[in-house]
C-alpha positions in Angstrom: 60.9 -277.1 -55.7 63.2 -279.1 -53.4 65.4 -277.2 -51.0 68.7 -278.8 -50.1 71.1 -278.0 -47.8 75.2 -278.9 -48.2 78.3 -278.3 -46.6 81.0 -276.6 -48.8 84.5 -277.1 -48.2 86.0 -273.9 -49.2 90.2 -273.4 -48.9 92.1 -270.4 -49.2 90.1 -268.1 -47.1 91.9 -266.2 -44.8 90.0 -263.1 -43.0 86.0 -261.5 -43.1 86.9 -260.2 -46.5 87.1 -263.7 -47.6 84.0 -264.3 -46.0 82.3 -261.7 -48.2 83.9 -262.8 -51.3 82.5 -266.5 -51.1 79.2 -264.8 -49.8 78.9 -262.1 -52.6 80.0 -265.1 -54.8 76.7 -267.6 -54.3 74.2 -265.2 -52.8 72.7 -263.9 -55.9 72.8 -267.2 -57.3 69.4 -268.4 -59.1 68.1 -271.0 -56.4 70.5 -270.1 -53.8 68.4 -269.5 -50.3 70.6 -268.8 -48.3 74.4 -269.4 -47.1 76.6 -269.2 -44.2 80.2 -268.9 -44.6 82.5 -270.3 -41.4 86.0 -268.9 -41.4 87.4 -271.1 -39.0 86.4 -274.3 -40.4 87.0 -273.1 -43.8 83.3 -274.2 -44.6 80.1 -272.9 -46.4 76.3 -274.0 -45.4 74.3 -273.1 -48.5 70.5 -273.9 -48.8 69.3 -274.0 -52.0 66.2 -274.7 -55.3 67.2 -278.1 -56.2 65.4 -277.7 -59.3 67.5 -274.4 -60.5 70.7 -275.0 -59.5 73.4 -277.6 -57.8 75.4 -277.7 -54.7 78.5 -278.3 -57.2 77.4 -275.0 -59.3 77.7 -273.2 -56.2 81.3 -274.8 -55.6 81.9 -273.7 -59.3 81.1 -270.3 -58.1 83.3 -270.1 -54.9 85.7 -271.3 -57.4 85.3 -268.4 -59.8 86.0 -266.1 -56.7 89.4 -267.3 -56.2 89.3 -270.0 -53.5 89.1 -273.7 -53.9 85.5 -274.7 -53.0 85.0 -279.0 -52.6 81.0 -280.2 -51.9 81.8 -282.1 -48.5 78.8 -284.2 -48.3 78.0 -285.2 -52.0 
């Protein structure tokens, strides 16, 4: 078990319930730690397992929530 920390680019969020979408979306993620979701800079911090899932899995997520997630530092 490897944890690895990434920055998500995440566009189309507009308010806090945007925030809790992208949030709701990754946190009960196999693997995923733990994630903070920045409005402002349209960015998502998300620790997680290496070994069960992938920074672009969690994008993939975001994604599936209805905003266009990017892995910044890949």
């Amino acid at each position: 078990m490897t944890n690895q920390t990434r920055i998500i680019q995440v566009d189309g969020m507009t308010c806090d319930k945007c925030v809790d979408s992208v949030h709701g979306a990754t946190v009960g993620m196999d693997g995923v730690v733990s994630i903070a979701v920045d409005l402002a800079d349209n960015l998502a911090t998300v620790t997680f397992d290496d070994s069960k899932t992938s920074a672009e899995q969690i994008a993939s997520a975001i994604d599936e929530a209805g905003f266009d997630a990017t892995v910044a530092n890949s």
